[in-house]
N, C-alpha and C positions, 0 to 999 in steps of 0.2 A: 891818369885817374886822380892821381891827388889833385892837380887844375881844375878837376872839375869840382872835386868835394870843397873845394876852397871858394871855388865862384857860388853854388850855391849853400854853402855850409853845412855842409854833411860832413861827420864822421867818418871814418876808414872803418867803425864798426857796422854804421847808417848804410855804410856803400856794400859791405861785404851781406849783412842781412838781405839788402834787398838783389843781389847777386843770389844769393842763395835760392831769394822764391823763383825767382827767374826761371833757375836753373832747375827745381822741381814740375813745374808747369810741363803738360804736355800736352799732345796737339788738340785733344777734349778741351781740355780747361780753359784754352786760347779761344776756340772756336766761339764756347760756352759766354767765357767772360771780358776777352780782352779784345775783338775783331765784332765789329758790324757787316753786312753784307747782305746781297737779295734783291728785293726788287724795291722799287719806290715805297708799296706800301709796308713791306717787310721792315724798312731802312728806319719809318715813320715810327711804326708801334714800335720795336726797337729802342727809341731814341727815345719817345715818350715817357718810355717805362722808365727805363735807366733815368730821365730829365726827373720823374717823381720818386723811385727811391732814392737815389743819391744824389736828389738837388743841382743835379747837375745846369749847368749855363753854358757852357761851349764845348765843342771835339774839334778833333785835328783828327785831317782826311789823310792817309797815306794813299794814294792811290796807285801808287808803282814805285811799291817795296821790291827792293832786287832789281828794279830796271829791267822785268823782263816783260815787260805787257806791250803792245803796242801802241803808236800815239794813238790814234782813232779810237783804241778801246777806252782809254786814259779821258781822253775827250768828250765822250758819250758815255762814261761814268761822272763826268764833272758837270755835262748837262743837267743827268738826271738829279744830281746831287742841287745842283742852283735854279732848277724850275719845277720838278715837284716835291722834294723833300722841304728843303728850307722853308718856301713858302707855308709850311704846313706847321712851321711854328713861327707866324708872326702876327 
């Protein structure tokens, strides 16, 4: 852990707060504010919203957190992800 507070320069205090929210989060509040999911158009207004409150400019797809999904599923979420989501912010 300090490797890492080192590489990005964070504090041991920096690391341990944000430990902390972490660790209060429960599966609501993930669902609510930390996880995307749905269908195309779900994924779109979604991503919209979040793009105009919080100015957002990029995400990072987890698509198979845990290793437990299969490739085909993994594959056909990444479709949908790079022909109709994306497209729908360019």
């Amino acid at each position: 852990m300090a490797s890492l507070a080192n590489q990005v320069h964070l504090s041991s205090e920096d690391l341990q707060s944000q430990a902390d929210r972490l660790a209060r989060l429960n599966y609501q509040d993930i669902l609510d504010k930390k996880v995307i999911f749905g269908s195309a158009e779900g994924l779109i207004d979604r991503i919209a919203f979040l793009q105009e409150e919080l100015g957002l400019d990029g995400i990072v797809a987890e698509l198979n957190a845990g290793n437990l999904i299969p490739e085909e599923k993994i594959t056909q979420s990444l479709k949908i992800l790079t022909h109709q989501v994306m497209p729908a912010f360019k």
